[in-house]
N, C-alpha and C positions, 0 to 999 in steps of 0.2 A: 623389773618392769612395773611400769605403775597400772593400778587398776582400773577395769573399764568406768565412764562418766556415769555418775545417779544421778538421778533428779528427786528433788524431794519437795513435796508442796507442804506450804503453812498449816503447823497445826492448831488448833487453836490455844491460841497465848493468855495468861494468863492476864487482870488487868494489870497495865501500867500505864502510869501518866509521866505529863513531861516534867512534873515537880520528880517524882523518883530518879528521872533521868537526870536531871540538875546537878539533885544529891549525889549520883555515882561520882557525873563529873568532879563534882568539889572533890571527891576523895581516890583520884588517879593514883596507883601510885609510882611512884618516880623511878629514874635510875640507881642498877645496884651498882653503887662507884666503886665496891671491892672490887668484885668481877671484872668492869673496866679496868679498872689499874692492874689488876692483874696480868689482862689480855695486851697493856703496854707495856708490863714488866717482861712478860716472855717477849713480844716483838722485837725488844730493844737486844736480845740476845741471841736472834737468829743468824743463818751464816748469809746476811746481807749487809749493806751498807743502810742506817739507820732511819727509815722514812722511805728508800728505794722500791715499793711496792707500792707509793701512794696511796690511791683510796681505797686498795685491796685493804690495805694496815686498819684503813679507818673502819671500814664495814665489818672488821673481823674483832674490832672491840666494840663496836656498835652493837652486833649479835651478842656477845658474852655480857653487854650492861642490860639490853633487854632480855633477855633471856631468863639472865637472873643467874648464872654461873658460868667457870671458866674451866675448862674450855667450852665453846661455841660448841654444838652438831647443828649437821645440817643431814639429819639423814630421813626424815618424815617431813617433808614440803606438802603441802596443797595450793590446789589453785580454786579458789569458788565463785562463784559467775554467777550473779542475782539477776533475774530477767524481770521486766515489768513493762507495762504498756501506761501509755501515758494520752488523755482525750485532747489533747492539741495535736495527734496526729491528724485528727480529721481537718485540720487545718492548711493541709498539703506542706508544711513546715520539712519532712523529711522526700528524700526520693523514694522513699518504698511504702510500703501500705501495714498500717499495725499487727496483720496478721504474719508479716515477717516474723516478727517476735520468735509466737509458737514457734513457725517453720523453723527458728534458725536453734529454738530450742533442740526439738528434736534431731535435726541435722549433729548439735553436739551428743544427745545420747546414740546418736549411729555413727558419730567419733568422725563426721566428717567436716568439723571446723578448725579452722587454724589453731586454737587454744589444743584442740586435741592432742594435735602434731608437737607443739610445744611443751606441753607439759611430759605427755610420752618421751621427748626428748632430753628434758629435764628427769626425769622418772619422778615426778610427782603425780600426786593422788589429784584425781579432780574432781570436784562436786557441783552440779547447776540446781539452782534454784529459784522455784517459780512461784511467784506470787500473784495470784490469781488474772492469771493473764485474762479471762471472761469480761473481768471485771476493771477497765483501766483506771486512772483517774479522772476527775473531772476537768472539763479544760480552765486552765488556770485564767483565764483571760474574763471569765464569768464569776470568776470566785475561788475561793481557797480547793485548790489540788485534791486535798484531803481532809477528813476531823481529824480532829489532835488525838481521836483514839485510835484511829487508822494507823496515822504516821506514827506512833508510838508504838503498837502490836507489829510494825515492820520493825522497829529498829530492834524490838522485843526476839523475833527471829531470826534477825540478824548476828545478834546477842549468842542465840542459840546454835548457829552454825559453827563458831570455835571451839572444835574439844580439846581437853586436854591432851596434855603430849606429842601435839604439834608445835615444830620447832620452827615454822614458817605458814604465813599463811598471805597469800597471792589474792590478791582482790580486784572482781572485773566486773562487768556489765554487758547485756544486751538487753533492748530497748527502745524502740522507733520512737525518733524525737526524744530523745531525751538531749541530746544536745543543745538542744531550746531548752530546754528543761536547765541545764548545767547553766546556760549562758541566763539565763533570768537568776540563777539562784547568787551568782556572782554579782549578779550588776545590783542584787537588793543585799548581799555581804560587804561589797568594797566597794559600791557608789559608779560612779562612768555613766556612760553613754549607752544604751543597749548593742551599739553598733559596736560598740568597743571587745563585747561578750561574743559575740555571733560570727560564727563560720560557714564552711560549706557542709559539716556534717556527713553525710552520708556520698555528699557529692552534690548536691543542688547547684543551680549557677545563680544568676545575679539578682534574677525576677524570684528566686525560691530564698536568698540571702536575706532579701527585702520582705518578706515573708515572713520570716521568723525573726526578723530586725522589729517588725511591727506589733509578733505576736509577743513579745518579751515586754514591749513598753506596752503594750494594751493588759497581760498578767502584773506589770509593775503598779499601775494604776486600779486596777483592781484588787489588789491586794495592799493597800497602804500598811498594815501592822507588819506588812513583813522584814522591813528594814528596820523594826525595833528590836527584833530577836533574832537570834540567829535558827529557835527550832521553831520559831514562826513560818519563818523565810522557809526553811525546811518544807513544815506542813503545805502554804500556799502556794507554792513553786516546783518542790520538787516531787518525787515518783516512788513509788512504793519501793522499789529495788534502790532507788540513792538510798533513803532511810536504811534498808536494812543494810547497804555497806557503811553506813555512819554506825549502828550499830553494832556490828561487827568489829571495827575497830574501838571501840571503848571494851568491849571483851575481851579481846586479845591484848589489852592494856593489863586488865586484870588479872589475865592469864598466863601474862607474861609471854606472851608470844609477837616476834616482831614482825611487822608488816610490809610487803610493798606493794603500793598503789599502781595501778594501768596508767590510762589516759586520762581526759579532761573530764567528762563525766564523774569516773571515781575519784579524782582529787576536789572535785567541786563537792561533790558527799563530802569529804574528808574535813571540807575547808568549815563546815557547818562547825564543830567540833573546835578547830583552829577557832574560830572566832568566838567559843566560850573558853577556851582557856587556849594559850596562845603555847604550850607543852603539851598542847593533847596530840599533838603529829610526832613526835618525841623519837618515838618506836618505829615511825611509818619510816619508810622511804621513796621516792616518787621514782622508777623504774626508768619510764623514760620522757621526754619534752613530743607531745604530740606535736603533728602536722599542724592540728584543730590551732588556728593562733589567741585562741581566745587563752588556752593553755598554757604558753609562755608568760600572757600575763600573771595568771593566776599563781603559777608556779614561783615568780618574781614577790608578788604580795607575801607569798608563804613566805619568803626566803628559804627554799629549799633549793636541794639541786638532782639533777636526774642524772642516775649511769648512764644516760644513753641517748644521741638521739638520731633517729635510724626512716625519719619522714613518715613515720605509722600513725593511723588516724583509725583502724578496725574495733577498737575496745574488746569486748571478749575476755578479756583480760589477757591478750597476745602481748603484751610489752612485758605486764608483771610477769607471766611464765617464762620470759626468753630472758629476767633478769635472774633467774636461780642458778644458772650454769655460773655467770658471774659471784654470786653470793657464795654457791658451793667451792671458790677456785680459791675465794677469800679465806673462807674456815678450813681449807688443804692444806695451804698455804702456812698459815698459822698453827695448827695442830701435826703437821706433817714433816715439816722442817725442821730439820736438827738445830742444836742451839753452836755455838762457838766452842764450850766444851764439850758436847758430844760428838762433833767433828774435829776436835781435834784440831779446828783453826783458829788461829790469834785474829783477838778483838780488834779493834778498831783503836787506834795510841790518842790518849788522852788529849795530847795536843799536835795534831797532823801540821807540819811543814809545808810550806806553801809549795805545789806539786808533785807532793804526797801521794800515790796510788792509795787509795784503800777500798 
């Protein structure tokens, strides 16, 4: 059974700037191709027909190249959920009021949010994390979100949330408005239209659409450095909790722990990343294709693709926990299955005859 949710607030980080953060990027390091080859050496000798398991095959060498050895486990998952408040809430941008936040904080440490259920279900470990919800951002439509010390001591403990010897780690969000938040940080990453970025988020209808349609190009113009960088874009645009799931993932690079992404907000984090080096998502996986259609797009720019897509729009990180059952069936599958000679059943014939059973 997995263990009940913590919450753990920032402690104070150490300094870091965004030249340090740079430097990490340059020195990612990459896939371990033995491992991989390995994990398609054994696939190719199980008692199936060769590629017959599709993306299970794929996700089970996926694991064993980030991982960093072969075989895959999958028996220490987490799911970690960065909450932050963002000040273009006051801008009526979402349908609920920023002290949702809190509330919906707490609601996960008394285990009563969807991610709960999911993760419990999964029997993965969960952990929420709040960065000083007292204190949100500034509205971006006035000026930069945050200082570059700010958005750097987030992604600093974001950094700090991967420990070792986790074999997975699930990454989500809650935070009123950040969908505004997600949909400006993309439109100053990949260019468009603000309208092209913006949803209904929480649920808003057409007069609240136009709302946050307006408040993304009113943040795009006040923010002009941030389509020159991507941790610019970052700092001016986005929210204490995207940074630290940007952060997060460059850790679990290094830690060799592979990732999957929720929804549009955490892949909008993720994409910061993406667009300083275009293998920094390598490891990640995107769980599943939100409702949010600004998400489709974004997921397209990536050229990624998602296990799943199931019309979920919650974040939480409800998609990444419900994609572990999936990921745990992958490394079963592959570590659990007998090979051809362990069963005792003949290979596959070199050259199969056209209506061949095999």
């Amino acid at each position: 059974m997995s263990s009940p949710p913590s919450t753990q607030q920032p402690a104070q980080q150490p300094g870091v700037t965004f030249d340090e953060i740079r430097a990490l990027m340059r020195d990612l390091p990459g896939p371990d191709l033995e491992s991989g080859t390995a994990a398609v050496a054994r696939q190719n000798q199980l008692t199936k027909p060769r590629g017959s398991l599709g993306r299970l095959e794929e996700l089970a060498q996926w694991m064993a190249t980030w991982q960093g050895k072969h075989p895959p486990e999958l028996r220490r998952p987490r799911v970690s959920v960065f909450a932050g408040n963002h000040g273009i809430a006051a801008r009526g941008v979402s349908a609920y009021p920023s002290e949702v936040t809190a509330q919906m904080v707490q609601n996960f440490i008394d285990g009563g949010g969807a991610v709960n259920q999911l993760a419990e279900a999964a029997d993965a470990d969960l952990r929420v994390y709040e960065l000083d919800l007292d204190h949100p951002t500034r509205d971006f439509t006035t000026g930069p979100a945050m200082s570059e010390e700010g958005c750097a001591r987030s992604m600093a403990y974001g950094m700090m949330a991967v420990e070792q010897g986790l074999h997975l780690i699930c990454l989500g969000e809650m935070g009123i408005a950040n969908t505004t938040s997600a949909a400006a940080l993309c439109a100053a990453l990949f260019g468009g239209d603000p309208a092209d970025w913006v949803g209904p988020g929480t649920g808003v209808d057409a007069s609240g659409i136009a709302i946050k349609v307006e408040t993304v190009a009113a943040g795009l113009a006040a923010n002009p450095t941030a389509s020159t960088d991507p941790l610019e874009a970052l700092r001016c645009l986005g929210g204490y909790e995207l940074a630290a799931i940007a952060g997060a993932i460059a850790a679990a690079r290094m830690a060799r722990t592979p990732v999957v992404l929720d929804g549009y907000a955490c892949t909008a984090a993720a994409a910061v990343l993406w667009r300083m080096d275009s293998r920094a998502l390598d490891h990640c996986v995107i769980a599943h294709r939100s409702a949010e259609p600004g998400h489709a797009r974004l997921i397209e720019k990536l050229g990624m693709r998602p296990l799943f897509d199931f019309g979920m729009r919650l974040g939480e990180g409800s998609g990444a926990a419900l994609a572990i059952p999936i990921l745990k069936a992958a490394v079963e599958c592959h570590t659990g299955m007998a090979t051809f000679d362990e069963a005792g059943v003949s290979g596959q014939a070199a050259s199969p005859t056209p209506g061949q059973l095999h």
